[in-house]
C-alpha positions in Angstrom: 12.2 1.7 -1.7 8.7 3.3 -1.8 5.8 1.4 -1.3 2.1 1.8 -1.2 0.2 0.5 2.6 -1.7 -2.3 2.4 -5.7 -0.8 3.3 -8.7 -2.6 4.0 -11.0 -2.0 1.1 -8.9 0.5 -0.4 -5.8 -1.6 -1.9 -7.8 -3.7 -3.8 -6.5 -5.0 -7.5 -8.6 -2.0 -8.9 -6.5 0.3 -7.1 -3.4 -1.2 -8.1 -3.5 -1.2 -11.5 -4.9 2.5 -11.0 -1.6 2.9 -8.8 0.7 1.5 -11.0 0.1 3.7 -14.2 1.1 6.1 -12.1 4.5 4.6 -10.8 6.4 2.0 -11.9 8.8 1.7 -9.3 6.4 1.2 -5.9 6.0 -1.5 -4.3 2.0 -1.7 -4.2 0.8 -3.9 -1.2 -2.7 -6.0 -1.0 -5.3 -5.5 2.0 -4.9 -7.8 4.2 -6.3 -11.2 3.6 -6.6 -13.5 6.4 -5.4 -16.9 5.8 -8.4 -18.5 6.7 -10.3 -16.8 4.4 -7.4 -18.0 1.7 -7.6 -22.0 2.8 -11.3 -22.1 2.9 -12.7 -19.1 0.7 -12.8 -18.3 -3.4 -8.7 -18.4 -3.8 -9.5 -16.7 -7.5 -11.8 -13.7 -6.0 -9.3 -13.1 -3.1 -5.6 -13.6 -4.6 -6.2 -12.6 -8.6 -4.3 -10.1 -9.7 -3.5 -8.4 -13.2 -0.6 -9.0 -14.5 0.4 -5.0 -15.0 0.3 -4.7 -11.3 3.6 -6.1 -10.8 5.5 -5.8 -7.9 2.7 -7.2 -5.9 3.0 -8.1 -2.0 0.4 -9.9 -0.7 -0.5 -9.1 2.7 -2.0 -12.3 5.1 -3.7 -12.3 8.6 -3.2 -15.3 11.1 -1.6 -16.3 13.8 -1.3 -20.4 13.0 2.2 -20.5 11.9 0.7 -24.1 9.4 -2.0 -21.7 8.4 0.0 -19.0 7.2 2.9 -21.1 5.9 -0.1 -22.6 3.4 -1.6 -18.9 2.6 2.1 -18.4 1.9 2.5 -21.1 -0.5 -0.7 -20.8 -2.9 -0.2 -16.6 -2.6 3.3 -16.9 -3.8 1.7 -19.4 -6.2 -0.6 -16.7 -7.9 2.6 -14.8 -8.6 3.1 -12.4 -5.8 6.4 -11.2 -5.1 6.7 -10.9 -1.1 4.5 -12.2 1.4 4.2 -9.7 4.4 2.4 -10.9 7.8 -0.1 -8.4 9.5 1.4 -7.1 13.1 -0.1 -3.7 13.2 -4.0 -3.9 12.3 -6.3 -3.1 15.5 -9.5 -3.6 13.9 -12.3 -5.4 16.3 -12.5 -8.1 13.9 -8.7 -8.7 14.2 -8.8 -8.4 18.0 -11.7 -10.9 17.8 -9.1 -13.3 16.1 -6.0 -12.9 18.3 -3.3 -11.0 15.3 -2.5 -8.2 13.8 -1.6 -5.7 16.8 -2.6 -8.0 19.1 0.9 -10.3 18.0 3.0 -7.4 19.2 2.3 -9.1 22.9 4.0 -12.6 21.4 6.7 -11.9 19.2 7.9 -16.0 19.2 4.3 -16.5 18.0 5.3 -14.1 15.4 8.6 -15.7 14.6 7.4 -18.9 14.6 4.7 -17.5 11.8 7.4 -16.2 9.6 10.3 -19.4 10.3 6.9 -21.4 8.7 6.4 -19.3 6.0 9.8 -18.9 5.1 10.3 -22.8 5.1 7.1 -23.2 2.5 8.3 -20.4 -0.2 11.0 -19.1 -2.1 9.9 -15.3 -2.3 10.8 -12.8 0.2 8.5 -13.2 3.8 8.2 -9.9 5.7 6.5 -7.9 8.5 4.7 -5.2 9.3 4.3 -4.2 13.1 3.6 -1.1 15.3 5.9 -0.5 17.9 4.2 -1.9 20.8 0.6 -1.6 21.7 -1.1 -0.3 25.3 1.4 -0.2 27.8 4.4 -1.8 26.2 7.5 -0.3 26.5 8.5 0.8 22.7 11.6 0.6 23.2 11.7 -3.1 24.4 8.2 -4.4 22.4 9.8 -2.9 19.2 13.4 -4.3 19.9 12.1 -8.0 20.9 9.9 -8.6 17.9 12.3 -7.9 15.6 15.2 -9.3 17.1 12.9 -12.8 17.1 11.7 -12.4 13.8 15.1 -11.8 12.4 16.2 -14.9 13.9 13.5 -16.7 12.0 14.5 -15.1 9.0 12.5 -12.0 7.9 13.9 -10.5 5.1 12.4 -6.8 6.1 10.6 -5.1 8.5 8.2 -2.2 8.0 7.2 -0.2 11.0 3.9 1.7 11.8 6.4 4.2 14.2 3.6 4.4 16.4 1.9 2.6 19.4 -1.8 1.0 18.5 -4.0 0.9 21.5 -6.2 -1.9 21.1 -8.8 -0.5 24.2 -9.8 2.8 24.1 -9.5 4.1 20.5 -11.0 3.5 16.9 -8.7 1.8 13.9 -9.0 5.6 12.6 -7.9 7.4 15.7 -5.0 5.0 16.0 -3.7 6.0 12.9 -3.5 9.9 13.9 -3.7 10.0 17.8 -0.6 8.1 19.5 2.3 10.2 18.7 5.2 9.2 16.2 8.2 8.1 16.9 10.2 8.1 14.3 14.0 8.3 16.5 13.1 4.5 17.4 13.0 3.4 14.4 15.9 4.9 13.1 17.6 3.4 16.1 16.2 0.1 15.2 17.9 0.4 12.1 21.1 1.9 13.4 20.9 -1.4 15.6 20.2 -3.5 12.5 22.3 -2.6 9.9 21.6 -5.8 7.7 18.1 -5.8 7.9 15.7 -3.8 5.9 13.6 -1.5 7.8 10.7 0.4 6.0 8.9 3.6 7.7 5.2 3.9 7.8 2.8 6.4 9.4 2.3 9.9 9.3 4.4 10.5 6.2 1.8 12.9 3.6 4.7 13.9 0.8 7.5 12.7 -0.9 9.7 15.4 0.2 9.0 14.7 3.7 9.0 10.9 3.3 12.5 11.6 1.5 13.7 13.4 4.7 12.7 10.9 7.2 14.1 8.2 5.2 17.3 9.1 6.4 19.4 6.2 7.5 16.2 3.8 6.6 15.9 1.5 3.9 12.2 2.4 2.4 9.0 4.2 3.1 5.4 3.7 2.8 2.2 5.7 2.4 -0.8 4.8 2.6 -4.0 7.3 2.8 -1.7 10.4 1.8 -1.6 8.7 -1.3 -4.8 7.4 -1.9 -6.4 10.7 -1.3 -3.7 12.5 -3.3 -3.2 10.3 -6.1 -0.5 12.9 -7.4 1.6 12.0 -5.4 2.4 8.8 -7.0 3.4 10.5 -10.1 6.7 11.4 -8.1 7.8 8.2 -7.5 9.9 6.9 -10.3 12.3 10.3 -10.1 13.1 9.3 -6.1 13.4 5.9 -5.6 14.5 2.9 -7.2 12.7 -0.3 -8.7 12.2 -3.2 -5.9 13.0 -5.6 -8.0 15.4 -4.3 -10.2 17.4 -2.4 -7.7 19.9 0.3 -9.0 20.1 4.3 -8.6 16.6 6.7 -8.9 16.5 8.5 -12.4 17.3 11.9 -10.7 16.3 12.4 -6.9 13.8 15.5 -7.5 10.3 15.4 -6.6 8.1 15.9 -9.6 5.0 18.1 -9.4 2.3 15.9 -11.3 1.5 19.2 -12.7 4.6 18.8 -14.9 3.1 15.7 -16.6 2.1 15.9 -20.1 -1.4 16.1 -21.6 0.2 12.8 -23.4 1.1 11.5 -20.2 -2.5 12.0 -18.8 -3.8 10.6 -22.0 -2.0 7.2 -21.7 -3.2 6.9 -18.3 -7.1 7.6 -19.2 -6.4 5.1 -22.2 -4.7 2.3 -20.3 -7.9 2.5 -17.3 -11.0 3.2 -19.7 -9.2 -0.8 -21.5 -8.6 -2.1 -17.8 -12.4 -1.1 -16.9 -13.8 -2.4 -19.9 -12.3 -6.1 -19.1 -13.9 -5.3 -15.6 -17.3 -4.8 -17.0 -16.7 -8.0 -19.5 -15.7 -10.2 -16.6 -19.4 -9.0 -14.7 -17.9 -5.7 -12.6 -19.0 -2.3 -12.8 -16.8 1.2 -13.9 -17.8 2.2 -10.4 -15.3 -0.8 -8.6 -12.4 0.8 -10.9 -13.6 4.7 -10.7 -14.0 4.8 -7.1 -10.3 4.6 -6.4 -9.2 7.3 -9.2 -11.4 10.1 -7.4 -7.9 11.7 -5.7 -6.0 12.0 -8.7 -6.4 15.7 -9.9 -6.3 17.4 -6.9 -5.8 21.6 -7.3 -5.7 21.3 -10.8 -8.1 23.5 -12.9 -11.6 21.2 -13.6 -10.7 18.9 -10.9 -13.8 19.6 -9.2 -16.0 18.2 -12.4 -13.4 15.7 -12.6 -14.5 14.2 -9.4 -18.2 14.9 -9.9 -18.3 12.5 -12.8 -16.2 10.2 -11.2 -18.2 10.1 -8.1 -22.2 10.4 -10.1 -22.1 9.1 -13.9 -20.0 6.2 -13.1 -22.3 5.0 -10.7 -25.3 4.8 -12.6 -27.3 2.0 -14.4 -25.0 0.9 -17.5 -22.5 3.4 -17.3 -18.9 2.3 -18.9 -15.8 3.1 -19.7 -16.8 6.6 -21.6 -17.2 7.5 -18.1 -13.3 7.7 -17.5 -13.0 9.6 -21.2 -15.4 12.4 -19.9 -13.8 12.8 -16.6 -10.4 13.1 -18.0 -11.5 15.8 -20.7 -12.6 18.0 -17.5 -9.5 18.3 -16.5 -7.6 18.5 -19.2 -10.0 20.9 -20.7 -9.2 23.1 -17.3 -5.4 22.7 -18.3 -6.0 23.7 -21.5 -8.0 26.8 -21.0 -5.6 27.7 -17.7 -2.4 27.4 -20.2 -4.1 30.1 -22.7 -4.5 32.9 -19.6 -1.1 32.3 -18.6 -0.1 33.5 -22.0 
């Protein structure tokens, strides 16, 4: 399975539908949403979702096992298709509210979050973790939360293979500084046969996600491809649907240089419609654009691709024609690249 990281005010739903005309096959997570925010807040603003964006997981914040169980209910009543609980964010905010990382310190906490949420809906309820935080052991931090959580009935487990430290370093530096250790998690696995275990961190291709894979069950990327929108294109030809299961189409990595100017052209089409509803329903092209700035990177007249993208869409009254003019950049660049060549 492949699956895109849930990112704070990055994975919004104008990044997933973005993401998903680009692969039909991932598994695109929310940001996290903290269940407070869910009981008490705007449900519409937070949970809503397009319906093209499907397979959706909605990722929740807590640590009140009734709190979350509730979340769990309403999110899997807006139509998402897993519910995963936050055990890896280090934020100051998250600190502030005892979870995220901070749960790796009580995985029964944790398992009594997911036995609650598993008890109030039918959809999958899963976790993602680091594997251990300050000066916990990996090896035994790792181990005991999922051993627990297992026991209260997780049906997957995605690991962040490294250590967070919550004192000390930024959200950004633990996302780069404390090394990897990928071994542990394929031990974990090896340990775990039945369970699902997804990789995260430090993967930045397919080909190398596809190697580390190896004896693991999925694998998830997060800024390497938001940044690189590309690499989405690959997808569909490595890894199966989440839902629909079955073999990939043919287990080679695409180069999203291989896609058609038809291909491209569906793509523009299908997000200047979706920004038009946006700027129907009050939003701006700017809240869709922002996320597509990645997409063309080293192709010829990506540079004026992202110069619209990042300028013309954020001025007063700019629309969807936006998109169209960014899009002909590029594939002008192709065009004119193609002719050389010959």
């Amino acid at each position: 399975m492949f699956a895109t990281a849930p990112m704070i005010d990055w994975s919004d739903r104008h990044y997933r539908v973005f993401a998903r005309q680009l692969t039909k096959n991932a598994l695109l997570f929310t940001e996290m949403i903290v269940a407070d925010a869910i009981l008490r807040g705007d449900r519409d603003r937070l949970l809503g979702f397009d319906a093209m964006e499907h397979p959706v997981a909605l990722q929740l914040g807590g640590n009140d096992p009734a709190k979350l169980a509730e979340a769990a209910r309403i999110g899997e009543g807006f139509g998402y298709a897993e519910i995963n609980l936050n055990v890896g964010c280090p934020s100051d905010r998250v600190q502030s509210g005892t979870f995220g990382a901070c749960l790796m310190r009580e995985p029964q906490l944790v398992a009594d979050c997911v036995a609650a949420m598993k008890a109030a809906v039918a959809i999958p309820v899963t976790v993602k973790c680091r594997i251990g935080v300050d000066d916990q052991d990996p090896e035994v931090a790792l181990r005991d939360l999922v051993s627990r959580v297992t026991l209260a009935g997780t049906d997957a487990v995605w690991v962040h293979a490294r250590k967070a430290w919550l004192q000390g370093l930024s959200p950004k530096e633990n996302r780069d500084i404390p090394p990897l250790d990928y071994g542990l998690v394929r031990r974990l696995k090896a340990e775990n046969p039945d369970l699902f275990v997804g990789l995260n961190g430090g993967l930045h291709t397919l080909s190398q996600a596809l190697e580390e894979m190896t004896g693991l069950d999925g694998v998830m990327l997060g800024r390497a491809a938001y940044q690189d929108s590309g690499i989405l294109t690959g997808v569909d030809d490595l890894f199966p649907h989440p839902l629909q299961g079955g073999s990939p189409p043919s287990g080679r990595v695409s180069d999203p240089g291989a896609l058609s100017a038809d291909d491209w052209e569906a793509v523009r089409d299908a997000m200047m419609a979706y920004a038009g509803d946006v700027i129907a329903r009050g939003g701006r092209v700017a809240h869709v654009t922002r996320h597509m700035i990645g997409l063309f990177q080293g192709f010829p007249g990506a540079r004026k691709y992202r110069q619209i993208l990042s300028t013309d869409a954020t001025k007063p009254g700019a629309g969807p024609e936006v998109i169209a003019a960014a899009f002909a950049a590029v594939l002008a660049g192709r065009s004119e690249a193609a002719a050389a060549a010959e």
